[in-house]
N, CA, C and O atoms as CSV, one atom per row, in Angstrom:
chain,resi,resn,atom,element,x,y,z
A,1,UNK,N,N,16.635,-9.516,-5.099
A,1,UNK,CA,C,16.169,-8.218,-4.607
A,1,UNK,C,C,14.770,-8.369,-4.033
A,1,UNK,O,O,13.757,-8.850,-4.541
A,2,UNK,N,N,15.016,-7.751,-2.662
A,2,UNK,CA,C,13.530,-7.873,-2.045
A,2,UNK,C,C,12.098,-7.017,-2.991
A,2,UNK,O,O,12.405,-6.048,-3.685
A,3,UNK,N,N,10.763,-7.419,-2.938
A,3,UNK,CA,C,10.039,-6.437,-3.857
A,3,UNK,C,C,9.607,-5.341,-2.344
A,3,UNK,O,O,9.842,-5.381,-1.137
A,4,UNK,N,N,8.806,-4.363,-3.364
A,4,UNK,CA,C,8.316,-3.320,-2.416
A,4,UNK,C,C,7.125,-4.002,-1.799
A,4,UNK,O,O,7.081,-5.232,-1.821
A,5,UNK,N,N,5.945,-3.149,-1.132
A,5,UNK,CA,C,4.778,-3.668,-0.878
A,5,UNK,C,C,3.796,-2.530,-1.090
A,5,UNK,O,O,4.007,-1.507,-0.439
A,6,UNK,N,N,2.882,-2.558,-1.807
A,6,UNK,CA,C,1.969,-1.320,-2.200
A,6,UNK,C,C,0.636,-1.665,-1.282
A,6,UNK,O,O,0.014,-2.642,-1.700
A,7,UNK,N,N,0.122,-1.067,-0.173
A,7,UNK,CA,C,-1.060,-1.321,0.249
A,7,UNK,C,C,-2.070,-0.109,-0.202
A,7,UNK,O,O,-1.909,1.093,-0.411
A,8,UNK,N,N,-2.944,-0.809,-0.241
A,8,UNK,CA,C,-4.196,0.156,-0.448
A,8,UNK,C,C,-5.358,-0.514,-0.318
A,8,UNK,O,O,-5.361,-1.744,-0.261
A,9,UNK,N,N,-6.523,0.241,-0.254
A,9,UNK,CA,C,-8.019,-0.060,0.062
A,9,UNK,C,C,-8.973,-0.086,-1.009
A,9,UNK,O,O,-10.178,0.117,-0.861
A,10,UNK,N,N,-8.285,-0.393,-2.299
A,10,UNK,CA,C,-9.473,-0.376,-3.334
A,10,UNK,C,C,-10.087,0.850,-3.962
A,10,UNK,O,O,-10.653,0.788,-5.053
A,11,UNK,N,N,-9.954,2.161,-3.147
A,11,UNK,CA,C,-10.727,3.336,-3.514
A,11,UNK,C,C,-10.372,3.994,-4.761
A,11,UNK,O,O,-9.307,3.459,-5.069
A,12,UNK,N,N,-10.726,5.044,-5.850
A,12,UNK,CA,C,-10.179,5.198,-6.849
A,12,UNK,C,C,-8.908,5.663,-7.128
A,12,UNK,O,O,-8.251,5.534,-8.162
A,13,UNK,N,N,-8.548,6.393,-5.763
A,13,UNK,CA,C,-7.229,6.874,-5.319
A,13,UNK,C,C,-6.300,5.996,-5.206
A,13,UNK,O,O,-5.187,6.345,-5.598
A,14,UNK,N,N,-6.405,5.094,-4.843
A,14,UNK,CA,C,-5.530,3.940,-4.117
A,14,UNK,C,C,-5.333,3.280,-6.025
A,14,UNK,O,O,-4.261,3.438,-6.609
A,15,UNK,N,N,-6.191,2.788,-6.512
A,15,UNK,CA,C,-6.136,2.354,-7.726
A,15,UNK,C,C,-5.947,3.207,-8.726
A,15,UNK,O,O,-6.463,2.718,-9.731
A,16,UNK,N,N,-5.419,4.337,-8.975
A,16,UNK,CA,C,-4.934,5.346,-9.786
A,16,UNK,C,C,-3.291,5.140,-9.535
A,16,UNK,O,O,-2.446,5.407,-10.389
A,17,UNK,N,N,-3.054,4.713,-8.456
A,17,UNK,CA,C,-1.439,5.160,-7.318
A,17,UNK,C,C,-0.718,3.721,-7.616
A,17,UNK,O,O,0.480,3.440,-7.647
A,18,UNK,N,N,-1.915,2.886,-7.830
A,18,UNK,CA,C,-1.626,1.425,-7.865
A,18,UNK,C,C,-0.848,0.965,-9.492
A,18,UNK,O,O,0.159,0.410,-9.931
A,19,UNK,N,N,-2.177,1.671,-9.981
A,19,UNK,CA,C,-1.475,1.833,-11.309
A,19,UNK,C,C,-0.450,2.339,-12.192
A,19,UNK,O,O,0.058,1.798,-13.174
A,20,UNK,N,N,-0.217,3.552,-11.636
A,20,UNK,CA,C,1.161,4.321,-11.681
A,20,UNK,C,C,2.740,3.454,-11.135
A,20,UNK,O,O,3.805,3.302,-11.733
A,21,UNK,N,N,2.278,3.005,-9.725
A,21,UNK,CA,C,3.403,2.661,-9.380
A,21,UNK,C,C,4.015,1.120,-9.768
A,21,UNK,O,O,5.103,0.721,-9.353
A,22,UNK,N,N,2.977,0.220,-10.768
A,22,UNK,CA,C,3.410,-0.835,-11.385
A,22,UNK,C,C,4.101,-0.249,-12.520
A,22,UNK,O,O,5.235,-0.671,-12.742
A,23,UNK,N,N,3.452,0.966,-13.545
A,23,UNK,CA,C,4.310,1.647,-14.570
A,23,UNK,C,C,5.347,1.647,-14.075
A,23,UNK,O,O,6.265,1.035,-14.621
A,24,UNK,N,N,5.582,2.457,-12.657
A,24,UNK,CA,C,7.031,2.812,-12.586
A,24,UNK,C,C,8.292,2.154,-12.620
A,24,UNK,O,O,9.337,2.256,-13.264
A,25,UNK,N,N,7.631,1.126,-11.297
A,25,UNK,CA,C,8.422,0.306,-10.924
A,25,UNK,C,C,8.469,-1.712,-11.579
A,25,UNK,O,O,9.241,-2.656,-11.412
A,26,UNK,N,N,7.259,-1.502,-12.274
A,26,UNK,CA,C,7.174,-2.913,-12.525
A,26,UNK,C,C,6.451,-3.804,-11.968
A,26,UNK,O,O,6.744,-4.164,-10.828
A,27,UNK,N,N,5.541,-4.263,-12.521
A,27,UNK,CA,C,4.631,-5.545,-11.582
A,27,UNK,C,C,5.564,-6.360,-11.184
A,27,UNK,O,O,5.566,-6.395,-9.953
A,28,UNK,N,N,6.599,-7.235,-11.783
A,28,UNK,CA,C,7.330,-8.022,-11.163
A,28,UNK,C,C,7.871,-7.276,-9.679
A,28,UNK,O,O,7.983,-8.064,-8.741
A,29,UNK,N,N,8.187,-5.938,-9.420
A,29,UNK,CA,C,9.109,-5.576,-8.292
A,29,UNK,C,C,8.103,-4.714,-7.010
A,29,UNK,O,O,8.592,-3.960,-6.169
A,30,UNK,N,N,6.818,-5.009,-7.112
A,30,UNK,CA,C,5.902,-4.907,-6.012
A,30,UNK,C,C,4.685,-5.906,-6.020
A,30,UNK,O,O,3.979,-6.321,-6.939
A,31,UNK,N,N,4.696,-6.146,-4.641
A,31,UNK,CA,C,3.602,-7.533,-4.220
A,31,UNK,C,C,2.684,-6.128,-3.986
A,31,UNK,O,O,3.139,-5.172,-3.357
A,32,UNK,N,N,1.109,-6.141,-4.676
A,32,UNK,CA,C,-0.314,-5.573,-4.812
A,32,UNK,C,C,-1.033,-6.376,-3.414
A,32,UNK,O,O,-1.322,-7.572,-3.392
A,33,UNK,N,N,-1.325,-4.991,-1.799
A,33,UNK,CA,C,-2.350,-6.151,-1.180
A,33,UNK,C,C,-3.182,-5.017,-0.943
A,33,UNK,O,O,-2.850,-3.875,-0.624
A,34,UNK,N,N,-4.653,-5.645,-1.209
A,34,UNK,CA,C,-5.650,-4.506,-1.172
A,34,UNK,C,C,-6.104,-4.914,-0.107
A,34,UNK,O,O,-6.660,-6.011,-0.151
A,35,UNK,N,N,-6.026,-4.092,1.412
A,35,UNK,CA,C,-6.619,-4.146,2.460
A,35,UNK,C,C,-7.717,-4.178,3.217
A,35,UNK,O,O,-7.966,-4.336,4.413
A,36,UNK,N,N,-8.339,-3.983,2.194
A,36,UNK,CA,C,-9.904,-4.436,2.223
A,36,UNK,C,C,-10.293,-5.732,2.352
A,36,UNK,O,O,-11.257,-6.142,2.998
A,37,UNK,N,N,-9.287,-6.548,1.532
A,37,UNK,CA,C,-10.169,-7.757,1.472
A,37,UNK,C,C,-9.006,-8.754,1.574
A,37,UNK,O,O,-9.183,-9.855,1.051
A,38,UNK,N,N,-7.633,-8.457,2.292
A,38,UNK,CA,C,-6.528,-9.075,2.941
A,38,UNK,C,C,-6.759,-8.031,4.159
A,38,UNK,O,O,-6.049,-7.028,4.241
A,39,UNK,N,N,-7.954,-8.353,5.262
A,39,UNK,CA,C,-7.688,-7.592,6.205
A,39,UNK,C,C,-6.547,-8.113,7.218
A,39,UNK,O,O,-5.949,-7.359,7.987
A,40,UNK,N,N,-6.313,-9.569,7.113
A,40,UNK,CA,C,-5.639,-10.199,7.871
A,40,UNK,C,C,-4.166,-9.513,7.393
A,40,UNK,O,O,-3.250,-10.331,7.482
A,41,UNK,N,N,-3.887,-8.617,7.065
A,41,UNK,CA,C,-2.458,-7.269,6.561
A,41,UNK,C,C,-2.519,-6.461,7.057
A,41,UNK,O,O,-1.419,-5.912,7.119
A,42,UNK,N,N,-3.397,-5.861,7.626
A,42,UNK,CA,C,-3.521,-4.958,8.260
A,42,UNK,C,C,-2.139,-4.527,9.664
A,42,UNK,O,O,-1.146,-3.812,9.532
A,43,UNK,N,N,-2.455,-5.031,10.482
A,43,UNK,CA,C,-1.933,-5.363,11.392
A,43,UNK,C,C,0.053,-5.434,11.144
A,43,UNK,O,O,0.864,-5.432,12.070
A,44,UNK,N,N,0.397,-5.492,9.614
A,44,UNK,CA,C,1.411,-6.108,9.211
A,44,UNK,C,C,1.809,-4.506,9.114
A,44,UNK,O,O,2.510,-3.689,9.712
A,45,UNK,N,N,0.864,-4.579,7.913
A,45,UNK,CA,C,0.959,-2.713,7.610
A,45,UNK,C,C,1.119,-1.740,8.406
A,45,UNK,O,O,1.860,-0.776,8.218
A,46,UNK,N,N,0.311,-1.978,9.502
A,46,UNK,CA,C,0.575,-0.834,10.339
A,46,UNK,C,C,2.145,-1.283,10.965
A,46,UNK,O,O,2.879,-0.366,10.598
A,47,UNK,N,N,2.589,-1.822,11.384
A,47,UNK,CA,C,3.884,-2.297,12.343
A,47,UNK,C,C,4.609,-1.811,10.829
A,47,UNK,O,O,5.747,-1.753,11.295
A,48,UNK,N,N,4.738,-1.553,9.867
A,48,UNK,CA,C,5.392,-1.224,9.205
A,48,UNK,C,C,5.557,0.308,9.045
A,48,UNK,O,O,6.426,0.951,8.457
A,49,UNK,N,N,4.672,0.629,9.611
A,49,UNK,CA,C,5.226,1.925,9.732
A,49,UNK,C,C,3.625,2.830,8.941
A,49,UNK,O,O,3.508,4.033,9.173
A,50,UNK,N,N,2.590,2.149,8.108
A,50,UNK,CA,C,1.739,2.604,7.473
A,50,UNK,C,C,0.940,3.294,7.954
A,50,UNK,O,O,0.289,2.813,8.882
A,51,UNK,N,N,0.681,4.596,7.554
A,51,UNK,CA,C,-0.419,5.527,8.820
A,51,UNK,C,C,-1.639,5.867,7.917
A,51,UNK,O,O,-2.659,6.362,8.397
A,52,UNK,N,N,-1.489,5.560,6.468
A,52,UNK,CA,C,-2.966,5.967,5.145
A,52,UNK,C,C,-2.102,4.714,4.348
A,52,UNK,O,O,-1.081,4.026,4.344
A,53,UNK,N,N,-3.636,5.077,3.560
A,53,UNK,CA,C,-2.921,4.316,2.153
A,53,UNK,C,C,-3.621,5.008,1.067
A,53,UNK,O,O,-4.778,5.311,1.360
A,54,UNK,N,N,-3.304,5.280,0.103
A,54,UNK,CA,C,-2.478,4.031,-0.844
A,54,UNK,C,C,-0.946,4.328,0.128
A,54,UNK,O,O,-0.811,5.448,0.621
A,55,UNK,N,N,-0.154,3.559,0.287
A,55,UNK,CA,C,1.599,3.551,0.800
A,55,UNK,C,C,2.632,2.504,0.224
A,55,UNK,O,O,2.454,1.286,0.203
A,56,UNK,N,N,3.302,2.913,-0.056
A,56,UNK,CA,C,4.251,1.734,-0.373
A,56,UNK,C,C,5.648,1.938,0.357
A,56,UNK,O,O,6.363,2.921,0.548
A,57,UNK,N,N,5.748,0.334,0.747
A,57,UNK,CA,C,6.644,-0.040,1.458
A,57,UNK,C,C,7.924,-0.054,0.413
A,57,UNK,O,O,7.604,-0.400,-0.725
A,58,UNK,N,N,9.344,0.270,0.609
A,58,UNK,CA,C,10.635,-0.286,-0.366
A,58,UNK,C,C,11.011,-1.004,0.487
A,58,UNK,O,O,10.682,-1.021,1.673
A,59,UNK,N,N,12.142,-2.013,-0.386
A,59,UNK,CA,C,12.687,-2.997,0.044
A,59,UNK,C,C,13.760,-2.746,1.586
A,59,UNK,O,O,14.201,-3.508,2.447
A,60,UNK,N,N,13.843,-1.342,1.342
A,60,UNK,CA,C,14.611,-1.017,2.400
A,60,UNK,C,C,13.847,-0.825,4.199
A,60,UNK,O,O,14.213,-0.854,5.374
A,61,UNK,N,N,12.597,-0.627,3.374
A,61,UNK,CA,C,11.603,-0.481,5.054
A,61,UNK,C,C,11.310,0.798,4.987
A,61,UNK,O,O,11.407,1.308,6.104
A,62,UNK,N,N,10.911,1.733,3.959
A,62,UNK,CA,C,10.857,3.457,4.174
A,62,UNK,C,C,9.678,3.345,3.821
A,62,UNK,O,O,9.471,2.546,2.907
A,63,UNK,N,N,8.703,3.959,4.302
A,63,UNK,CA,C,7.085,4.145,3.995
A,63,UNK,C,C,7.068,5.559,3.469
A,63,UNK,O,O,7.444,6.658,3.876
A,64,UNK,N,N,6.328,4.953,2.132
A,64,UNK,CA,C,5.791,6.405,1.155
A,64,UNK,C,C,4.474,6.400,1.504
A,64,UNK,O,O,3.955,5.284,1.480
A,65,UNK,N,N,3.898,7.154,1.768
A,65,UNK,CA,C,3.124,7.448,1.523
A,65,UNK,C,C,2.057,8.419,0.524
A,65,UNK,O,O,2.313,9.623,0.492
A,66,UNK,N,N,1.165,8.038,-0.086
A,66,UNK,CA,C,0.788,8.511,-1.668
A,66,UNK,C,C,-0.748,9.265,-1.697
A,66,UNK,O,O,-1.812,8.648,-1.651
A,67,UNK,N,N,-0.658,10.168,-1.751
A,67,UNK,CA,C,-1.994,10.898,-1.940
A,67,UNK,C,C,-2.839,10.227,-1.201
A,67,UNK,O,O,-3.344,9.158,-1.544
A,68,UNK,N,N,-3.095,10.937,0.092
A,68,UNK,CA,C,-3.761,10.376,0.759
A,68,UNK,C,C,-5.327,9.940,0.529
A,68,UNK,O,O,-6.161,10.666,-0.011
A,69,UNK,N,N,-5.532,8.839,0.955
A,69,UNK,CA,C,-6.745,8.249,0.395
A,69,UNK,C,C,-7.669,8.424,2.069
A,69,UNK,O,O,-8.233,9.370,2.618
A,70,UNK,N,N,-7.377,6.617,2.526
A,70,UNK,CA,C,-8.097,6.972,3.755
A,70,UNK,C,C,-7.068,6.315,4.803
A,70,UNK,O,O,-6.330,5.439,4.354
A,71,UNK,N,N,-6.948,6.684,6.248
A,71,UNK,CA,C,-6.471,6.513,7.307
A,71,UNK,C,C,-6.641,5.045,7.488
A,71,UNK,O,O,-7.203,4.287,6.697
A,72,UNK,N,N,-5.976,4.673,8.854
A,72,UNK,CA,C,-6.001,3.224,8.673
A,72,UNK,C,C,-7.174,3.041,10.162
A,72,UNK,O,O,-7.394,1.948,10.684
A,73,UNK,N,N,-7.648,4.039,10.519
A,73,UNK,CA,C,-8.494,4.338,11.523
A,73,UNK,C,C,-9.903,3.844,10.561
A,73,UNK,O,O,-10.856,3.135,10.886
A,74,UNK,N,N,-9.563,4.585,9.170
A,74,UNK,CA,C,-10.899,4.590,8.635
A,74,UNK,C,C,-11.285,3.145,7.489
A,74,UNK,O,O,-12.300,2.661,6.987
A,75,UNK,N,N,-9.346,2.781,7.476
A,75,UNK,CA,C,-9.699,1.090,6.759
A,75,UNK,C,C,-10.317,-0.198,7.604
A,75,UNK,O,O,-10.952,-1.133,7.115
A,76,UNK,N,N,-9.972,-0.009,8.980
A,76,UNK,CA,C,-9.933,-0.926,9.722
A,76,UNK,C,C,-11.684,-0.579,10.284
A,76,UNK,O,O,-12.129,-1.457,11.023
A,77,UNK,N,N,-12.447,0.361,10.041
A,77,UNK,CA,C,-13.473,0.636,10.405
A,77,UNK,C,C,-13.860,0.568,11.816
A,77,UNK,O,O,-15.000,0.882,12.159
């Protein structure tokens, strides 16, 4: 089974969402990339469909998006 992909930017939002969604779903069944400091994801993220983060990707390709934190206008600075 493919894992999900949880992006986020580090902010307390993003790491509240981060934390929840390993409860939910399991650290084993989502790869954690904090976009801040994997900027080289960026670029991945967005073609995925990511428009904020915190977001998580499912294995299927559907973008959640989670209490919005900050834009990717405002990650990419």
């Amino acid at each position: 089974m493919a894992k999900s992909i949880f992006y986020h930017a580090g902010c307390p939002v993003c790491i509240s969402a981060e934390h929840d969604i390993v409860n939910l779903i399991g650290a084993d069944n989502v790869e954690l990339v904090h976009i801040g400091e994997y900027r080289n994801r960026i670029e991945e993220a967005e073609k995925a469909g990511v428009k904020s983060v915190p977001a998580l990707i499912t294995p299927n390709g559907n973008v959640l998006h989670i209490n919005f934190g900050a834009s990717m206008a405002e990650v990419k600075g």
